[in-house]
C-alpha positions as CSV (number, residue, x, y, z in Angstrom):
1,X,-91.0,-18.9,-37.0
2,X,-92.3,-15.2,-37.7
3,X,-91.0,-12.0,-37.6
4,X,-90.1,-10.5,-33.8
5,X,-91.0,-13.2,-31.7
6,X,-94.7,-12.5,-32.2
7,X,-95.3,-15.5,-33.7
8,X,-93.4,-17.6,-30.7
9,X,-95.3,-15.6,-28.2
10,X,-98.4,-16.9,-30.1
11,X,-97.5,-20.3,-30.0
12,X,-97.3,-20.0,-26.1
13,X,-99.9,-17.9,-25.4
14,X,-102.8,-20.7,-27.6
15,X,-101.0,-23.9,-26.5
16,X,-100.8,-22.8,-22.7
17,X,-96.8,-23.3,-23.4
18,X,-94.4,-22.5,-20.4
19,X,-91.9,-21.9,-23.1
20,X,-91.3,-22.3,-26.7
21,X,-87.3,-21.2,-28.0
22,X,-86.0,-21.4,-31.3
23,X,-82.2,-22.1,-32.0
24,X,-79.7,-20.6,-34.4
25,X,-80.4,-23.5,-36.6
26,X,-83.9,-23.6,-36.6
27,X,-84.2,-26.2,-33.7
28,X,-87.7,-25.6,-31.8
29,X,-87.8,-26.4,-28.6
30,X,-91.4,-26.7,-26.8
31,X,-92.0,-26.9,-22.6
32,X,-95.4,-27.3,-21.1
33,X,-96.3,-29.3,-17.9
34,X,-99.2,-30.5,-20.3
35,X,-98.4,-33.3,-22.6
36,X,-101.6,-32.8,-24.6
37,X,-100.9,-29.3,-25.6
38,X,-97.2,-29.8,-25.9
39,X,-97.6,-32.4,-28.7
40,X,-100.6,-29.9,-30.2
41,X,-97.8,-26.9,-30.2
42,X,-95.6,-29.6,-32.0
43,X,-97.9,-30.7,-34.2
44,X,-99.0,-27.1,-34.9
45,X,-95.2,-26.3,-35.4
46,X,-94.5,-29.1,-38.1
47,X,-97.0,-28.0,-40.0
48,X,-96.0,-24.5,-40.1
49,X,-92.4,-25.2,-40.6
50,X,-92.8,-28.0,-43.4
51,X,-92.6,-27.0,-46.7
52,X,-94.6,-23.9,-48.6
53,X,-93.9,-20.5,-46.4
54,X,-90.9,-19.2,-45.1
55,X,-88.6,-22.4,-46.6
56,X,-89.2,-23.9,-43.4
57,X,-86.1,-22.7,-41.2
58,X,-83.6,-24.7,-43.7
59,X,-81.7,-22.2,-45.5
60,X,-84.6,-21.1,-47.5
61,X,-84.6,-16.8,-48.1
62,X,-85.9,-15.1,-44.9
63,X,-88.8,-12.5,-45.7
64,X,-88.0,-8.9,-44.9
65,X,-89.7,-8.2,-41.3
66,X,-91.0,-4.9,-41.5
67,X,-89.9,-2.1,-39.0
68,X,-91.1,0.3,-36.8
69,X,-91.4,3.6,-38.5
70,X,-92.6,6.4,-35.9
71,X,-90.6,8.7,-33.9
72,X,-88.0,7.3,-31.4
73,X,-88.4,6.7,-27.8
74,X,-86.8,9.2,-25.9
75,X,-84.9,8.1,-22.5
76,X,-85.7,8.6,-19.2
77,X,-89.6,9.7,-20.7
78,X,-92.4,7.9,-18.9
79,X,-94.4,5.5,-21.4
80,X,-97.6,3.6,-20.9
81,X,-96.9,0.4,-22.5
82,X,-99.3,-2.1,-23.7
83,X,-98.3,-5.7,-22.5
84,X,-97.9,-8.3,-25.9
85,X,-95.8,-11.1,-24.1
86,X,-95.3,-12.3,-20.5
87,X,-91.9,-14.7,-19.9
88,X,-90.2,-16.0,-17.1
89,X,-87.5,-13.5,-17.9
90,X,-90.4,-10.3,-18.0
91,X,-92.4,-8.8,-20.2
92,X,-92.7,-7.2,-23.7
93,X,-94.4,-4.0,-24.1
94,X,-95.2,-1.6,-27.2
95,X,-94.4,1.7,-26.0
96,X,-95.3,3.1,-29.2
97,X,-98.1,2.5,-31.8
98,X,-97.0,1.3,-35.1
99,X,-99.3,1.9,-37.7
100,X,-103.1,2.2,-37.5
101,X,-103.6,-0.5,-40.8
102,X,-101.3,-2.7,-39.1
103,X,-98.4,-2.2,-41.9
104,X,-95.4,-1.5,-39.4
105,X,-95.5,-2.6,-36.1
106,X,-95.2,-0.7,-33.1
107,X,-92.1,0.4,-31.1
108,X,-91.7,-2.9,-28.2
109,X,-89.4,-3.1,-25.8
110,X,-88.3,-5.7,-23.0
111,X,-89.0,-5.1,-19.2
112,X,-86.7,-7.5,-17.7
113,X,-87.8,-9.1,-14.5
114,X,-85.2,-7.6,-12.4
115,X,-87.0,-4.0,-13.5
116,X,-90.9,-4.8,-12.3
117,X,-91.0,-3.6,-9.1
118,X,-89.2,-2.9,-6.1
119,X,-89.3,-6.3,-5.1
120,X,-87.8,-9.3,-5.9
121,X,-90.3,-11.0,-8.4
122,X,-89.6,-14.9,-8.7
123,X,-92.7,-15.5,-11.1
124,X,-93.0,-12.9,-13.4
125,X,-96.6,-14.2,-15.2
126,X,-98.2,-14.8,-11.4
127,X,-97.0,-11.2,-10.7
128,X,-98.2,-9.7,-14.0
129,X,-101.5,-11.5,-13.8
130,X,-102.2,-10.5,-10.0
131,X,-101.5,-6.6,-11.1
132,X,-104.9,-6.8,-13.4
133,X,-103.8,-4.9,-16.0
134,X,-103.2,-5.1,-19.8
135,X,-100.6,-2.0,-19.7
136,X,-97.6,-0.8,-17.6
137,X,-95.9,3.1,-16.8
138,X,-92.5,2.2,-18.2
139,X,-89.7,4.3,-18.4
140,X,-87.2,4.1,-21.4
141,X,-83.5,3.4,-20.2
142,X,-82.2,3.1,-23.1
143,X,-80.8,0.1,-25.4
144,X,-78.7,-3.1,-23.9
145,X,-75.6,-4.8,-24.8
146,X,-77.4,-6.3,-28.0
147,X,-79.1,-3.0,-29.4
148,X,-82.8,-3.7,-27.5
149,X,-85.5,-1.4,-25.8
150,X,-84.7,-1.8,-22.3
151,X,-87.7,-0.9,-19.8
152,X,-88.4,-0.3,-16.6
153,X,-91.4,0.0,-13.9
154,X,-88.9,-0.1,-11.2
155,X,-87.9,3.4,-12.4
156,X,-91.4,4.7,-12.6
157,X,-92.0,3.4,-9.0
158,X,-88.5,5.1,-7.3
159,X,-89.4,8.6,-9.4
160,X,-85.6,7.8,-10.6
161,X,-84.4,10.7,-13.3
162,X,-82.2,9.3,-16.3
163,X,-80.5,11.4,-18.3
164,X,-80.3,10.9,-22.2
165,X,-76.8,9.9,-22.8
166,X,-76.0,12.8,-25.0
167,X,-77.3,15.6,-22.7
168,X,-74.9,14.2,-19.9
169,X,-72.5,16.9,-18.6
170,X,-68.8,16.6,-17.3
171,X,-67.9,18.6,-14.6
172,X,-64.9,21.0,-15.2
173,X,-62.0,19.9,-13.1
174,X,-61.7,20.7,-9.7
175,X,-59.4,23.8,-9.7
176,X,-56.7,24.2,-7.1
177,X,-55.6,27.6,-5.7
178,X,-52.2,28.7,-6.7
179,X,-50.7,28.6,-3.4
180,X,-51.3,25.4,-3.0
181,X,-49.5,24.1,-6.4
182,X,-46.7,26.1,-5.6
183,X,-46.1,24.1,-2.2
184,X,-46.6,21.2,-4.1
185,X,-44.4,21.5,-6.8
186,X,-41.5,23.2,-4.1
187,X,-42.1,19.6,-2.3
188,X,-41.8,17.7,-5.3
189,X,-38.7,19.7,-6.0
190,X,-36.9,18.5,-2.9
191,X,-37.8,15.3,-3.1
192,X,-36.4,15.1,-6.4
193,X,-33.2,17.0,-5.4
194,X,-32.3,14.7,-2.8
């Protein structure tokens, strides 16, 4: 139900939701300790899924969701990153503006809970809430296993350095003084011999 998760994060953000997940085949699944709003989130759900827009999660076609069309993040740069959605497994954050009419969206990317701080977070919107703030210094790791903007504040905080993947350097091999492969190769010799 929308384009991104924006929509999802909506839906939990209005109904007070603890969670709302969507399944491969269009299952939604709704959690609140609040029965009231739950069944309002359900009710608000149906109606957005039944009939008339996107063919209501049943094989109907899928509109286009537009991408981000700016510049690309750049690893191991500092970014100050505007919170859109707080989870139990961290936050998102646009690290980059999308457009100013609101045609692309901007550049978002995930700071997982392990990468908040220094410390061991166990609730991530009781952590986010007590900082005060609507935006984070995030550093740009780089992508994960699945392709996506991976964050983090714990890297900010340490003053950790990453370096870009393709600027990476090898070191030449160690080089050994001819002397020393000569004995080596006269032991290997003997040992071989006998």
């Amino acid at each position: 139900i929308g384009p991104g998760g924006k929509q999802i994060r909506q839906i939990i953000e209005d109904f007070e939701l603890e969670a709302c997940d969507v399944t491969d085949d269009g299952m939604v699944q709704i959690c609140s300790f609040n029965t009231t709003r739950a069944n309002e989130a359900k009710d608000f759900v149906k109606a957005l899924t039944s009939g008339g827009g996107g063919g209501g999660g049943r094989g109907g076609r899928r509109e286009e969701r537009p991408k981000y069309v700016g510049p690309p993040a750049e690893e191991g740069k500092i970014y100050k990153g505007k919170i859109t959605g707080i989870h139990d497994f961290g936050v998102f954050l646009e690290i980059l503006p999308g457009a100013e009419d609101g045609s692309t969206p901007g550049l978002e990317g995930l700071c997982h809970i392990s990468e908040l701080d220094k410390q061991r977070i166990r609730n991530c919107g009781g952590f986010v809430k007590s900082l005060g703030v609507e935006e984070l210094d995030v550093m740009y790791i780089g992508l994960n296993n699945k392709g996506k903007i991976s964050l983090s504040r714990k890297a900010v905080m340490e003053g950790r350095k990453i370096t870009p993947k393709a600027e990476e350097k090898t070191e030449p091999p160690a080089t050994m003084p001819e002397g020393e492969m000569d004995a080596i190769a006269a032991a290997i010799e003997d040992v071989m011999g006998s």
